[in-house]
PyMOL Python script that loads the backbone (N, CA, C, O; Angstrom):
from pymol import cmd

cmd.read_pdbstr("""\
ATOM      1  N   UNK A   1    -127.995  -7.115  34.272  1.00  0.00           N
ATOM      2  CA  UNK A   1    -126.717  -7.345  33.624  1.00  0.00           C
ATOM      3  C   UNK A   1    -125.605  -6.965  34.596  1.00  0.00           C
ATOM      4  O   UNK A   1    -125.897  -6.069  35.389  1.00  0.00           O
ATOM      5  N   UNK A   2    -124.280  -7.533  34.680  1.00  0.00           N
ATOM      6  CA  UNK A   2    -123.462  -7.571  35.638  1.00  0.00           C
ATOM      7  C   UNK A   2    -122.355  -7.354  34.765  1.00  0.00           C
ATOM      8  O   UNK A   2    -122.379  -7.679  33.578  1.00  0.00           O
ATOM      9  N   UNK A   3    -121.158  -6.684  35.460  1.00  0.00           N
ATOM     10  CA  UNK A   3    -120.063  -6.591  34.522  1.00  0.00           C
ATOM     11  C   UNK A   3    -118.950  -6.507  35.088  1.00  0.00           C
ATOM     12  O   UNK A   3    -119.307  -6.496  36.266  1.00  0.00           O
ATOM     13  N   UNK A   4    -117.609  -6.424  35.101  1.00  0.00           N
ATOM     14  CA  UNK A   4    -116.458  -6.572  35.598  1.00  0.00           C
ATOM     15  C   UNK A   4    -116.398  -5.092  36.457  1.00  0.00           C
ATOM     16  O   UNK A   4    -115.897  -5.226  37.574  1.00  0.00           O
ATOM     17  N   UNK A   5    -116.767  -3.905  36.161  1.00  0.00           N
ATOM     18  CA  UNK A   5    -116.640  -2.672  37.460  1.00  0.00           C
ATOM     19  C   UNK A   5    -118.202  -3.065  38.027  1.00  0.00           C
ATOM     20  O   UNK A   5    -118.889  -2.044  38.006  1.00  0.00           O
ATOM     21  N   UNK A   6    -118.703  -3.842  38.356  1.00  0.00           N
ATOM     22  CA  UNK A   6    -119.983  -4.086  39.129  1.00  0.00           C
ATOM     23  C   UNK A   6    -121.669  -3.769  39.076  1.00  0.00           C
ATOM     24  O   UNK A   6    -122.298  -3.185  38.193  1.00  0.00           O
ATOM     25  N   UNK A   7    -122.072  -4.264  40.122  1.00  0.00           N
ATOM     26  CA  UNK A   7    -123.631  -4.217  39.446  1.00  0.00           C
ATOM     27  C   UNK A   7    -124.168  -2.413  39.129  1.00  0.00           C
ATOM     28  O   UNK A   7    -124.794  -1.958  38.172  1.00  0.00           O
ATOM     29  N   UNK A   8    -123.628  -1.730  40.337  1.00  0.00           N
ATOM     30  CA  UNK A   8    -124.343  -0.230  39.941  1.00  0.00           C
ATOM     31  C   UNK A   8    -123.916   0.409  38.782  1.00  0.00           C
ATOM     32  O   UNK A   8    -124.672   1.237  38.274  1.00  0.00           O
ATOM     33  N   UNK A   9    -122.764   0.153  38.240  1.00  0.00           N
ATOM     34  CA  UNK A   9    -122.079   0.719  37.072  1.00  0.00           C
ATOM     35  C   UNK A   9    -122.693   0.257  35.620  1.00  0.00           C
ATOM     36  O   UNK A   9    -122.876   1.003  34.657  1.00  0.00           O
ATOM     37  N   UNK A  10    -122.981  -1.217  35.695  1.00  0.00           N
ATOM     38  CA  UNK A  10    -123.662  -1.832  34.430  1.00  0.00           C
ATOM     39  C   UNK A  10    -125.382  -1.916  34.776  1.00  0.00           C
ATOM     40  O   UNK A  10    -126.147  -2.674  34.179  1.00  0.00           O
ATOM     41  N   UNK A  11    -125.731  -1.099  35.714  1.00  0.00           N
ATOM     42  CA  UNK A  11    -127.326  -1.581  35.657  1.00  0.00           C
ATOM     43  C   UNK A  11    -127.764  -1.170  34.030  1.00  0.00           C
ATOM     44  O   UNK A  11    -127.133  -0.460  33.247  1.00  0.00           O
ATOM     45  N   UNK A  12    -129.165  -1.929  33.807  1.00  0.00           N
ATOM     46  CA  UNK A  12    -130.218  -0.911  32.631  1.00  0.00           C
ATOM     47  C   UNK A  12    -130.403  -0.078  33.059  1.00  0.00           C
ATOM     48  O   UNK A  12    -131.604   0.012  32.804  1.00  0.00           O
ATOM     49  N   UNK A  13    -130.176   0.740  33.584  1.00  0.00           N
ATOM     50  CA  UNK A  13    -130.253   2.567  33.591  1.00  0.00           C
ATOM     51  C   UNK A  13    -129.332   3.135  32.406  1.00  0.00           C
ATOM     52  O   UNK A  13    -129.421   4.100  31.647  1.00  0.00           O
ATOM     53  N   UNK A  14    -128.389   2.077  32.597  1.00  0.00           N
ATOM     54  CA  UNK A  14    -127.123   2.999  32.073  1.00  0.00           C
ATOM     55  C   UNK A  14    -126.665   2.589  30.652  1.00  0.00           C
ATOM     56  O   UNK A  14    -126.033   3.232  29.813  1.00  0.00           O
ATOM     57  N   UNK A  15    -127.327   0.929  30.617  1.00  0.00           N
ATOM     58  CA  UNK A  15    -127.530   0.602  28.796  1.00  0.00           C
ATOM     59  C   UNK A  15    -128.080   1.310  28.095  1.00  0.00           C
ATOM     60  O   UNK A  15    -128.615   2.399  28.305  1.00  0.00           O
ATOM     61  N   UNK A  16    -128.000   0.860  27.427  1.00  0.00           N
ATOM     62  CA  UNK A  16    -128.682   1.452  25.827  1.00  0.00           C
ATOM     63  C   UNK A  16    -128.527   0.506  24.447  1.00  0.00           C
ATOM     64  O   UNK A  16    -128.211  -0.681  24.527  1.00  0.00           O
ATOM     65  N   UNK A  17    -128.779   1.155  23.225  1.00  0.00           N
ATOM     66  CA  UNK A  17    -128.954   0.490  22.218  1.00  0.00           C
ATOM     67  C   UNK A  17    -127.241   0.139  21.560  1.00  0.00           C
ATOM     68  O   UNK A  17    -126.690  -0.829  21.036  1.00  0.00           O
ATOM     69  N   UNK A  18    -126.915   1.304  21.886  1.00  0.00           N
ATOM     70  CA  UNK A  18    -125.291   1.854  21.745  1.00  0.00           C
ATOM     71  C   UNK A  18    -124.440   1.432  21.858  1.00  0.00           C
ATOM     72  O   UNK A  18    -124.056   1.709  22.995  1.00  0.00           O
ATOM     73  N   UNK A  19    -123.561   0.679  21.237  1.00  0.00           N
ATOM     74  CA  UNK A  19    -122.541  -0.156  22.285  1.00  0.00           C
ATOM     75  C   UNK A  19    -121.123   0.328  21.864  1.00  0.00           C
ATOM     76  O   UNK A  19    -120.703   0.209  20.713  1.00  0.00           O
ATOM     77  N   UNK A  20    -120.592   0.747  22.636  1.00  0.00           N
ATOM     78  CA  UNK A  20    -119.360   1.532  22.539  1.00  0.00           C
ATOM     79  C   UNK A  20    -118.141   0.605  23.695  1.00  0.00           C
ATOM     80  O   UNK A  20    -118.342   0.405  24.893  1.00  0.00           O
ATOM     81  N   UNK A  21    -117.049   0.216  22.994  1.00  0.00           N
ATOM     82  CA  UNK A  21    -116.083  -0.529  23.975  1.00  0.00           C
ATOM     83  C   UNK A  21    -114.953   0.743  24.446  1.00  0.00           C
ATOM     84  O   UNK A  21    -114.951   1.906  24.042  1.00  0.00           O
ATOM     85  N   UNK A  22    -114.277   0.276  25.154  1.00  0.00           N
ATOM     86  CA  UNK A  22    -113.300   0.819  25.989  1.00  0.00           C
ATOM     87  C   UNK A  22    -112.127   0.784  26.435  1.00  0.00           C
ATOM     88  O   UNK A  22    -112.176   1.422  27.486  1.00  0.00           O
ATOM     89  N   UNK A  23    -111.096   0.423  26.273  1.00  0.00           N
ATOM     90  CA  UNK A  23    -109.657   0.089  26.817  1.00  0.00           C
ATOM     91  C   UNK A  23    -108.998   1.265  27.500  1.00  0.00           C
ATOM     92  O   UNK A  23    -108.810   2.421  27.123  1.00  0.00           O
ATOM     93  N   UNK A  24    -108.592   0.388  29.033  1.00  0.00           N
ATOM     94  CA  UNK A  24    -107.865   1.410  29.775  1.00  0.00           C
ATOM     95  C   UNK A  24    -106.723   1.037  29.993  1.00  0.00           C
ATOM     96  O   UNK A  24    -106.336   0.753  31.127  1.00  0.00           O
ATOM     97  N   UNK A  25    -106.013   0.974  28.981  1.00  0.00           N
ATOM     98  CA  UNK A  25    -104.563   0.166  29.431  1.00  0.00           C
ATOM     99  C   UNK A  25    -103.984   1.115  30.496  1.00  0.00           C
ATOM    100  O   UNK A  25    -103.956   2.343  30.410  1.00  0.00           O
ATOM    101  N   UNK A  26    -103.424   0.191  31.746  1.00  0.00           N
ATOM    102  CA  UNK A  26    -103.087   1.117  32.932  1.00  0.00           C
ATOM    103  C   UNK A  26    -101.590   0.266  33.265  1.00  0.00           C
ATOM    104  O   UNK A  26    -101.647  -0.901  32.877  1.00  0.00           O
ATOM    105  N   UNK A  27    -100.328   0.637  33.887  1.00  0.00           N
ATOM    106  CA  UNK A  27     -99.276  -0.056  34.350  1.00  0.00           C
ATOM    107  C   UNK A  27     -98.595   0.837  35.697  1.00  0.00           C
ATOM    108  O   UNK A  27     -97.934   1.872  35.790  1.00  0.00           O
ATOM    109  N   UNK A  28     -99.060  -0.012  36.512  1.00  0.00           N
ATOM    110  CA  UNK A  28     -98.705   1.091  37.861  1.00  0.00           C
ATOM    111  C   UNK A  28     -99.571   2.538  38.371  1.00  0.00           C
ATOM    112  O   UNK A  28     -99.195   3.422  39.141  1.00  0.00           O
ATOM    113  N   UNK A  29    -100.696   2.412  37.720  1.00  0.00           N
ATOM    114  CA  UNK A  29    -101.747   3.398  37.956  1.00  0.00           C
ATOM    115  C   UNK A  29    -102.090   2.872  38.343  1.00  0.00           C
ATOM    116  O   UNK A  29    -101.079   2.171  38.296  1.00  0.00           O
ATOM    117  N   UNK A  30    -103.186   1.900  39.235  1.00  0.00           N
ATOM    118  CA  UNK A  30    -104.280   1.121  40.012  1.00  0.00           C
ATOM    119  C   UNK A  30    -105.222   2.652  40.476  1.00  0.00           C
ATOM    120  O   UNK A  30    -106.405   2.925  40.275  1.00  0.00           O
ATOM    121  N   UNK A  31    -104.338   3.293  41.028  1.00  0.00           N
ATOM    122  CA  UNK A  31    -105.087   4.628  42.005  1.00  0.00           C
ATOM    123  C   UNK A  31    -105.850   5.228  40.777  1.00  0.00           C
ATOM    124  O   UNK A  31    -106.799   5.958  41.059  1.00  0.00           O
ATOM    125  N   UNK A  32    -105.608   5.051  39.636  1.00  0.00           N
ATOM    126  CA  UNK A  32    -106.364   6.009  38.489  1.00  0.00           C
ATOM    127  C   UNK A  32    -107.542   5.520  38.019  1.00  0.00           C
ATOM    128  O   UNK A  32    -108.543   6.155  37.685  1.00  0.00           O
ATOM    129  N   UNK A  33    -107.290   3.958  38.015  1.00  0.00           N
ATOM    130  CA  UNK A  33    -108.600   3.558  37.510  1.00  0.00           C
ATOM    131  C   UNK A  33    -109.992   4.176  37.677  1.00  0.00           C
ATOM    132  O   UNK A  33    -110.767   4.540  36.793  1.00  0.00           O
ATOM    133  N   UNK A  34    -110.135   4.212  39.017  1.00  0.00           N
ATOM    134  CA  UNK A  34    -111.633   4.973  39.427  1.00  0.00           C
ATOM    135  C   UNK A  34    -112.031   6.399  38.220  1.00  0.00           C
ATOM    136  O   UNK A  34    -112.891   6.564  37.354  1.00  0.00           O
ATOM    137  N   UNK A  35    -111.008   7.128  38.696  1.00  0.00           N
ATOM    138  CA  UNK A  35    -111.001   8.546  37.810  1.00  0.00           C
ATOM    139  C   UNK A  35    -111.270   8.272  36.144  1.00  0.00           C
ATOM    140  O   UNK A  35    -112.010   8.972  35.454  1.00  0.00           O
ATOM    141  N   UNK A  36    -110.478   7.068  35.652  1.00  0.00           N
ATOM    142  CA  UNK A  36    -110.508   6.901  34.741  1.00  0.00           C
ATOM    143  C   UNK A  36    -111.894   6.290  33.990  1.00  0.00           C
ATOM    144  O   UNK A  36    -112.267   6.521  32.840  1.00  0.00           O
ATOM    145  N   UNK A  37    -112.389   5.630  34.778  1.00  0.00           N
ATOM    146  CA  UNK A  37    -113.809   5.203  34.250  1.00  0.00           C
ATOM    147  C   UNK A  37    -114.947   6.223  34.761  1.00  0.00           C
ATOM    148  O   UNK A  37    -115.922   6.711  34.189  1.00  0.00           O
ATOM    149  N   UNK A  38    -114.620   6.304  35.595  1.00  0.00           N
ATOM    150  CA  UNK A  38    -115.691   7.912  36.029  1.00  0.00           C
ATOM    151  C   UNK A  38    -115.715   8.615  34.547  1.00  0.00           C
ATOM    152  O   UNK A  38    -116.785   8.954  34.042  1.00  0.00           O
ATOM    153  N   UNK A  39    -114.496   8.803  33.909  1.00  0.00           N
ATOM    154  CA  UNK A  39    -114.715   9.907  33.003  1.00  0.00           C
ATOM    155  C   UNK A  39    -115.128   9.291  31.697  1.00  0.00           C
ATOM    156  O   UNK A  39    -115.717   9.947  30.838  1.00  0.00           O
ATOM    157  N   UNK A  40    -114.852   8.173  31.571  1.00  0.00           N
ATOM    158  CA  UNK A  40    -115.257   7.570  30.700  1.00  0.00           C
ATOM    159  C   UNK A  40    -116.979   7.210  30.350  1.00  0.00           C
ATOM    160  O   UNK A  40    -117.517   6.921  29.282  1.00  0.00           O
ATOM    161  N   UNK A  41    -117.611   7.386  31.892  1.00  0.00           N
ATOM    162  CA  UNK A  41    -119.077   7.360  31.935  1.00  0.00           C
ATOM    163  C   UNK A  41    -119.651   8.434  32.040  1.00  0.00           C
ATOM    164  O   UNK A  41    -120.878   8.495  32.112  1.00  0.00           O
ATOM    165  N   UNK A  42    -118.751   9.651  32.076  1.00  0.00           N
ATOM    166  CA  UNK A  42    -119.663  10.778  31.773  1.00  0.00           C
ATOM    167  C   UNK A  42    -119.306  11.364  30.212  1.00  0.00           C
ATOM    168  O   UNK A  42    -119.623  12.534  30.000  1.00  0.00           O
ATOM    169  N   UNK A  43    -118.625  10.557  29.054  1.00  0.00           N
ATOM    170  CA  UNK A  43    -118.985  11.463  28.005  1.00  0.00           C
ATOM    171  C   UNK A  43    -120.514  10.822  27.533  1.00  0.00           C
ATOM    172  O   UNK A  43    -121.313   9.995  27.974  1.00  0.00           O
ATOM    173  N   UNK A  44    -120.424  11.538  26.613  1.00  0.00           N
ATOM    174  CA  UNK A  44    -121.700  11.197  25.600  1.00  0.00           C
ATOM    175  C   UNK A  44    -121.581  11.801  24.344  1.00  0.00           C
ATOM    176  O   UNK A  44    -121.201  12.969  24.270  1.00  0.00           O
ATOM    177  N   UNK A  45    -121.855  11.158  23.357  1.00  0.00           N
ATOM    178  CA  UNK A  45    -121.792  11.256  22.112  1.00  0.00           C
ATOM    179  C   UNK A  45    -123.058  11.309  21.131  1.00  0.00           C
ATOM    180  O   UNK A  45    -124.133  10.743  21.328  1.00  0.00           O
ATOM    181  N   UNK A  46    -122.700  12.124  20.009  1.00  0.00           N
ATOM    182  CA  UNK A  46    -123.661  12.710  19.521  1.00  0.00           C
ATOM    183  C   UNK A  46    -124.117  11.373  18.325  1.00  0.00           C
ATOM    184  O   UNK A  46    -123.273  10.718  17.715  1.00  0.00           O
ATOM    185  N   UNK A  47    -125.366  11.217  18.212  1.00  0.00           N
ATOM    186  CA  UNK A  47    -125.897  10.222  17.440  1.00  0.00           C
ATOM    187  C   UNK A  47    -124.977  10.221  15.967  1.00  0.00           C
ATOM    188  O   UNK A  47    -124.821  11.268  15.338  1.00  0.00           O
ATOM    189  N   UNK A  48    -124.500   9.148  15.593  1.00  0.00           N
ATOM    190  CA  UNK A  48    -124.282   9.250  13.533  1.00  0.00           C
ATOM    191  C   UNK A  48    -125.488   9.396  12.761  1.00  0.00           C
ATOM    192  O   UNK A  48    -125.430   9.463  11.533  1.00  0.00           O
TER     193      UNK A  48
END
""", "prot")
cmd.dss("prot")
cmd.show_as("cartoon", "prot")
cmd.util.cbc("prot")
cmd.orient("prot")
């Protein structure tokens, strides 16, 4: 599976059953993005 931040970010390692979306609305940040999805791939959430 392939995705708009690239192949190592969306491999099946990192799927799951789970599907959780994301919005990073950014305007004149470009430099943040990285940081910003970094952190976004390290939470984790507790099952419902």
């Amino acid at each position: 599976m392939t995705g708009i931040v690239g192949d190592d970010l969306m491999s099946d390692d990192l799927m799951s059953d789970d599907l959780v979306s994301v919005i990073i609305p950014v305007f004149n940040r470009a430099h943040l993005i990285g940081d910003a999805v970094a952190s976004v791939l390290a939470q984790r959430r507790r099952p419902l």
